[in-house]
C-alpha positions as CSV (number, residue, x, y, z in Angstrom):
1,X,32.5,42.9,-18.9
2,X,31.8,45.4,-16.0
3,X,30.6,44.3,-12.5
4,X,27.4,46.5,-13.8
5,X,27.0,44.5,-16.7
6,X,27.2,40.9,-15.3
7,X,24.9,42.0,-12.3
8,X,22.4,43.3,-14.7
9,X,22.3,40.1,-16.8
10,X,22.5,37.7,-13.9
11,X,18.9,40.0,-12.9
12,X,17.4,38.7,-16.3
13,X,18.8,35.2,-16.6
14,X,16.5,35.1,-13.4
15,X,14.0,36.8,-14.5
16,X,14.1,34.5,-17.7
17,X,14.4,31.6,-15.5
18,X,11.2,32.7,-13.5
19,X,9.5,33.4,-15.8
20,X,9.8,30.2,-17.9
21,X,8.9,28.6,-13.9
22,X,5.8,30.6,-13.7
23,X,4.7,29.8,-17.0
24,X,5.0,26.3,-16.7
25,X,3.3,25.8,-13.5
26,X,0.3,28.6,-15.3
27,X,-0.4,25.8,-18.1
28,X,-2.9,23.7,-18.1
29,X,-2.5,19.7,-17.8
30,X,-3.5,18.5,-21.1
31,X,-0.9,21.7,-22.2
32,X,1.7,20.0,-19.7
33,X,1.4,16.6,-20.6
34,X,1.1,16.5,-24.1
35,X,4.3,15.0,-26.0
36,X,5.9,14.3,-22.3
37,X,7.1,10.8,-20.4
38,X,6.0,10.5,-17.1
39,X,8.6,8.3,-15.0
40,X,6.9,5.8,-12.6
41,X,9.5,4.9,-10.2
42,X,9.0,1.1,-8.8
43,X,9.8,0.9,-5.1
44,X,9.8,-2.8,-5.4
45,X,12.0,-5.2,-7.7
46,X,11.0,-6.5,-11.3
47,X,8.5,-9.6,-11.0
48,X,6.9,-8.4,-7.7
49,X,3.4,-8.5,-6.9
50,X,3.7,-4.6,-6.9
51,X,5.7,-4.1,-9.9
52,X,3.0,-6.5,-11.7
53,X,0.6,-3.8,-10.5
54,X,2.4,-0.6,-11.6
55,X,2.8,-2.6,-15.5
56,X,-0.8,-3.3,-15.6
57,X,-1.3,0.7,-14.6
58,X,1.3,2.2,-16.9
59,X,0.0,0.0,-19.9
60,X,-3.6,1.9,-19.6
61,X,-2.5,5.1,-17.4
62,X,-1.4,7.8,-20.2
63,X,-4.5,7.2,-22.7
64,X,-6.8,8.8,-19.4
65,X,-4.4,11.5,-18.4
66,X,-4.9,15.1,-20.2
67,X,-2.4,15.5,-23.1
68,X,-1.8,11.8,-23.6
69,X,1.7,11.5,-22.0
70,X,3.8,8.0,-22.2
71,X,4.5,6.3,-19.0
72,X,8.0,4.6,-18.2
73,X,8.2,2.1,-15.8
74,X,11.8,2.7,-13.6
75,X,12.8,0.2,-11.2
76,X,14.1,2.3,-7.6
77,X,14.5,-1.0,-5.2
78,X,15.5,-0.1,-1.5
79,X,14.6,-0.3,1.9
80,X,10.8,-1.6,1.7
81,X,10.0,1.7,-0.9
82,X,12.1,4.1,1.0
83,X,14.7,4.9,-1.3
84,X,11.8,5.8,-3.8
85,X,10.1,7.6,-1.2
86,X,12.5,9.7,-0.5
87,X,14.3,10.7,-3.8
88,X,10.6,11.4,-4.7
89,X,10.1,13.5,-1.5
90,X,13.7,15.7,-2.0
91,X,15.3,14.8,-5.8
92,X,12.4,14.5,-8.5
93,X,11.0,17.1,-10.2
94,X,7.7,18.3,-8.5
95,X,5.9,19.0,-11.6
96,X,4.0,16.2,-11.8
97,X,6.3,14.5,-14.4
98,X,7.6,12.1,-11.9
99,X,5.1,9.5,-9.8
100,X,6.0,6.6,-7.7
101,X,4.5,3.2,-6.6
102,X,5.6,2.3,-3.2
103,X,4.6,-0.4,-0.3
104,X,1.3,0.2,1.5
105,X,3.7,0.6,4.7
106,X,6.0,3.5,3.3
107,X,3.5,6.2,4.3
108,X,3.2,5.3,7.9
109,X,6.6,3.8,8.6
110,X,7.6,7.4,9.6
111,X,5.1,6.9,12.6
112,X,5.6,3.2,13.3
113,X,9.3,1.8,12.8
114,X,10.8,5.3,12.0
115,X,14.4,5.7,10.7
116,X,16.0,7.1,7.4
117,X,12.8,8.7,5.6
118,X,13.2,12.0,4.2
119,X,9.7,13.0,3.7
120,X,6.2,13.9,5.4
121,X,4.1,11.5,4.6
122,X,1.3,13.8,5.0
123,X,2.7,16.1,2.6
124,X,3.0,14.0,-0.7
125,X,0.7,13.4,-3.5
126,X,-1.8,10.3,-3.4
127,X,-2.9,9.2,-6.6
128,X,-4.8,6.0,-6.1
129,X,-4.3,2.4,-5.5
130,X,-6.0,-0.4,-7.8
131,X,-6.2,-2.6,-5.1
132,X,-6.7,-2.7,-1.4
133,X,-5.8,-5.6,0.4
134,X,-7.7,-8.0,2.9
135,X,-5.3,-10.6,4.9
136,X,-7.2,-13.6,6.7
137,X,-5.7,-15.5,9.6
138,X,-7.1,-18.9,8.3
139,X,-6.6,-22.7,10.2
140,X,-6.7,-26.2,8.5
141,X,-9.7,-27.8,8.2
142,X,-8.4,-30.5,10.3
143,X,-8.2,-28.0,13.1
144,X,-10.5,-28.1,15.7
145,X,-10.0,-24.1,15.8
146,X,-12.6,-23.0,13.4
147,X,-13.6,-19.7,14.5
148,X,-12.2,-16.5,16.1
149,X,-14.1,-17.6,19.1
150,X,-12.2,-20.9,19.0
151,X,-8.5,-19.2,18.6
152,X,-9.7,-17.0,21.6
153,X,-10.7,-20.5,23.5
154,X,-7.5,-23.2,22.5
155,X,-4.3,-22.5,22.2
156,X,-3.8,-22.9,18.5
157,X,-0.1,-23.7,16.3
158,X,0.6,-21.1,13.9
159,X,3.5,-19.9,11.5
160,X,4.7,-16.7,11.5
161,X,7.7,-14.6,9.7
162,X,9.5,-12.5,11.9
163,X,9.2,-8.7,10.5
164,X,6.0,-9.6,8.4
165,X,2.8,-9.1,8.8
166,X,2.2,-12.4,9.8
167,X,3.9,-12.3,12.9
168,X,3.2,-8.4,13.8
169,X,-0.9,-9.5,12.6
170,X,-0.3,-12.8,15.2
171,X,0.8,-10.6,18.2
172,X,-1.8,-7.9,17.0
173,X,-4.6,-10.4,17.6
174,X,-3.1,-12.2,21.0
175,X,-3.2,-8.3,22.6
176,X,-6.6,-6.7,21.0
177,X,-8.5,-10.2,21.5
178,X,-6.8,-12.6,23.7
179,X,-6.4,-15.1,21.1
180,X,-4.0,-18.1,21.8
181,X,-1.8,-17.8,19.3
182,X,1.5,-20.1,19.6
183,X,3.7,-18.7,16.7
184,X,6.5,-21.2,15.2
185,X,8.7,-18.7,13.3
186,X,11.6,-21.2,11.9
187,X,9.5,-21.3,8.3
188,X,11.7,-19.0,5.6
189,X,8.2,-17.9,4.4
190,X,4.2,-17.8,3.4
191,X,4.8,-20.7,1.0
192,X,7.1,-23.0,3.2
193,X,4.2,-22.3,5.9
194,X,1.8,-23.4,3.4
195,X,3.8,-26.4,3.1
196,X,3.7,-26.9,6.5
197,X,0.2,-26.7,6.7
198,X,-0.6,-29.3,4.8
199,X,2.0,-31.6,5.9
200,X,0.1,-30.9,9.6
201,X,3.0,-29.1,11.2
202,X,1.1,-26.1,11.9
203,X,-2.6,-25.4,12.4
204,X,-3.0,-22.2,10.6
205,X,-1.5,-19.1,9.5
206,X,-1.7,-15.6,11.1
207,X,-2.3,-13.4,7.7
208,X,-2.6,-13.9,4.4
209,X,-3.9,-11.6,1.2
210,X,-7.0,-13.1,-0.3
211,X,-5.9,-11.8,-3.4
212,X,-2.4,-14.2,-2.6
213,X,-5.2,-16.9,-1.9
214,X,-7.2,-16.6,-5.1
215,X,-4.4,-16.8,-7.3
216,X,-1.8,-19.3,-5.5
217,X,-4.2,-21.7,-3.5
218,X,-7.6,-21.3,-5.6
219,X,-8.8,-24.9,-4.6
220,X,-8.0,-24.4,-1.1
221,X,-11.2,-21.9,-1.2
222,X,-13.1,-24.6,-3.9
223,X,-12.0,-27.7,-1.7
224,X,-13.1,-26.1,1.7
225,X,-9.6,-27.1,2.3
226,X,-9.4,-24.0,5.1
227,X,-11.2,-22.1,8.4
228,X,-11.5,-18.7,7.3
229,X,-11.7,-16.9,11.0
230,X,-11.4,-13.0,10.8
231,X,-11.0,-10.4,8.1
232,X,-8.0,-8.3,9.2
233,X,-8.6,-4.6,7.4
234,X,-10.6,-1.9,7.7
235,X,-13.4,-2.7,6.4
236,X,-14.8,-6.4,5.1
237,X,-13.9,-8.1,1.2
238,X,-17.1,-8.2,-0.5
239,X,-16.3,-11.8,-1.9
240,X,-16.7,-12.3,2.1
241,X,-19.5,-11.2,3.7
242,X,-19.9,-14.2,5.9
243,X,-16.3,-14.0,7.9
244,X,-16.1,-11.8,10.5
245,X,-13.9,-8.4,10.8
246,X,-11.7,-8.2,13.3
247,X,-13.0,-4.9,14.4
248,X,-16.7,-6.9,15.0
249,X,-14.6,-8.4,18.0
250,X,-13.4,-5.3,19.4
251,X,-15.4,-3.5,21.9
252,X,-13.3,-0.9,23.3
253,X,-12.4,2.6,21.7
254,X,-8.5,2.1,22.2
255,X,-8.7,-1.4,20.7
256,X,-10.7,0.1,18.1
257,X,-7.9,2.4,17.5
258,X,-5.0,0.4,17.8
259,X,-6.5,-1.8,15.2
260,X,-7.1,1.1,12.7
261,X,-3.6,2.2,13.0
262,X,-2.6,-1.6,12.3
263,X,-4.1,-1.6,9.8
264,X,-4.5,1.3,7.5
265,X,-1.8,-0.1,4.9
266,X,-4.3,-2.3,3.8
267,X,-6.4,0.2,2.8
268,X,-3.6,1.5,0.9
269,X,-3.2,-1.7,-1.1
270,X,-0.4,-0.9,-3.4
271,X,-0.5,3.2,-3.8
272,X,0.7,5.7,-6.4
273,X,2.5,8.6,-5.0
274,X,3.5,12.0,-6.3
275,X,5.9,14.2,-4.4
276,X,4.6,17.2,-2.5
277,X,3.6,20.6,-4.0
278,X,3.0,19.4,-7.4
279,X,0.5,22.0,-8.9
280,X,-2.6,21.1,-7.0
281,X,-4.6,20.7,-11.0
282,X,-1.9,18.4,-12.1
283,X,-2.9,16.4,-9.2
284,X,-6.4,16.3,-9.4
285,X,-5.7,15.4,-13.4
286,X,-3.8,12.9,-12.4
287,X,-6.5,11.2,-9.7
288,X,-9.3,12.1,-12.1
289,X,-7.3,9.9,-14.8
290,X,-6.5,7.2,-12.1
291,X,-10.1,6.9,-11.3
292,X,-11.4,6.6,-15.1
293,X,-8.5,4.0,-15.8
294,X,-9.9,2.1,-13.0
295,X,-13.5,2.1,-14.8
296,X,-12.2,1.3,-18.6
297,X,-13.5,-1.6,-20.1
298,X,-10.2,-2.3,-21.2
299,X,-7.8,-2.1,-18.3
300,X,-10.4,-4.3,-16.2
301,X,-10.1,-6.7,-19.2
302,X,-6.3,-6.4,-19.1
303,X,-6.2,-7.2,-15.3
304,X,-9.0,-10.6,-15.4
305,X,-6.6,-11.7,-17.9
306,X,-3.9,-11.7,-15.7
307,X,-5.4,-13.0,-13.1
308,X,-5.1,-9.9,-11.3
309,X,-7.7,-8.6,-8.8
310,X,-8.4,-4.9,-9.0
311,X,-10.6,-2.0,-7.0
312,X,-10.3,1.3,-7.0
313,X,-9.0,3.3,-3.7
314,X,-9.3,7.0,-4.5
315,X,-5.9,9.0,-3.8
316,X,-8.4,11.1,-2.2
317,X,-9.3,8.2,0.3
318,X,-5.5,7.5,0.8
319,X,-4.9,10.8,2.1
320,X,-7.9,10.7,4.6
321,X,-6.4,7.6,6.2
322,X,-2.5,9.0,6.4
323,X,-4.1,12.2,7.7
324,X,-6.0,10.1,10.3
325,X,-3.0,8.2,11.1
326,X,-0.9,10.9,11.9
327,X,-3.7,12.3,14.2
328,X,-3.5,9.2,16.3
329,X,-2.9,9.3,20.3
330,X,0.9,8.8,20.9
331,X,0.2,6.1,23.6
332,X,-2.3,4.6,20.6
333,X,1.0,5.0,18.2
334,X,3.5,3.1,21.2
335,X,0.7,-0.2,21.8
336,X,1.1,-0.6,17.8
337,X,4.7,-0.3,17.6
338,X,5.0,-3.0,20.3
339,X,3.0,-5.1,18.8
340,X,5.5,-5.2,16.1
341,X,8.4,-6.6,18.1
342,X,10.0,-9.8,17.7
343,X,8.9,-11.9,21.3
């Protein structure tokens, strides 16, 4: 074959190739979708509260999506959702065929603990979450610490972990509030700490989900077993109306600020990600399918059976709050990654 000849055929296998590209990205989502598999990678391993979460969502997901598609569940452990992240961010197909679930903290770990991501996490797809989360720092109701304005008053005896929020949400309170927080970090865990708790080693805990509380110590909350001081999120649990936020404690604008950065993975809850520059339509399907799934009379059926506390976060909402995030002062961004170090 002449050089003439194989130059003018690699010029319309790319043309071809192009073509087929453009065409693709032209069709409509019901058009996409329909007879497809969409892989939900799992940034978390099998039998997680997270990976509970993306089963409950893949189970109801597809029916609410244009075109019907099936939804596999793939397990992509590593890293705290990193590995996920980032084969999302640089390997997967950016069509919209591909979504992940990661940790609330892969978004802003970039800003906070940074090392090995591959992505901007301003740049990738939100979906939605079907859950935010709300952790209480909570004392025994033997304690004589039974509000905020008691931790800020008496040294109090608290377990933490080292590296989890617990800790990072004890040191986070001793700097924005002045609380006096003595941490004992020798407990393996949340449920060795419980043990501890009611063995009266400890006083209270630092942090812990109230959705972890409803399904794991359920007559704690019927018994009155537990001081339920502040409300460490964004924005207050509607089952609590009566326990205070932590921002209600926070007068100044860079405490105000700190705290927000803190904790904006709450709001997060357990997201659903897409990697960046999927066709902006395939997106919106995709958030306009999360946000009816949410509503069905059937998934909120499916999740009361298991036990499972659900609310809609918009991907929409998710966005705002990396965007915001990422705005943040960088003296704002060093006070928050210091609270986060092991003392």
């Amino acid at each position: 074959m002449s050089r003439k000849s194989m130059t003018m055929r690699f010029i319309a296998t790319l043309v071809t190739t192009f073509a087929a590209v453009n065409a693709g990205q032209a069709q409509s989502p019901e058009a996409f979708y329909k007879g497809k598999t969409i892989d939900m990678l799992v940034g978390s391993e099998a039998g997680s509260g997270y990976d509970a979460y993306a089963r409950l969502v893949a189970n109801h997901y597809g029916k609410q999506i244009p075109g019907r598609p099936n939804i596999i569940v793939k397990q992509m452990v590593g890293a705290g959702g990193i590995v996920a992240t980032n084969y999302l961010a640089k390997i997967a197909t950016k069509d919209g065929s591909v979504i992940g679930q990661v940790q609330n903290t892969v978004p802003f770990q970039p800003l906070i603990a940074p090392g090995g991501e591959q992505f901007d996490a301003t740049k990738l797809g939100y979906i939605g979450s079907a859950n935010s989360e709300v952790a209480l720092a909570f004392t025994w109701h033997t304690s004589p610490t039974k509000t905020l304005a008691d931790l800020k008053a008496r040294e109090t005896i608290m377990a933490g972990v080292i590296g989890s929020i617990s800790a990072n949400y004890a040191y986070a309170m001793t700097d924005l509030t002045g609380a006096k927080i003595r941490l004992i970090t020798g407990y393996a865990g949340a449920g060795q700490s419980m043990l501890a708790l009611e063995r009266g080693e400890i006083e209270g805990y630092p942090a812990l989900f109230w959705s972890t509380f409803k399904t794991t110590k359920p007559e704690w909350i019927a018994q009155k077993k537990v001081n339920f001081l502040v409300q460490l999120a964004l924005k207050k649990h509607p089952e609590l109306p009566d326990v205070p936020l932590i921002f209600d404690d926070l007068d100044k604008a860079d405490d105000r600020a700190a705290a927000e950065l803190l904790l904006a993975p709450q709001l997060a809850g357990r997201p659903f990600i897409t990697p960046p520059d999927i066709p902006k339509d395939r997106l919106a399907a995709l958030r306009a399918a999360f946000d009816a799934m949410m509503a069905d009379a059937d998934f909120q059926a499916d999740a009361a059976k298991r036990n499972m506390e659900v609310q809609l976060v918009t991907g929409e909402d998710i966005a705002a709050v990396v965007v915001r995030a990422y705005s943040a002062r960088p003296d704002i961004v060093s006070r928050v990654r210091k609270m986060s170090e092991p003392r």
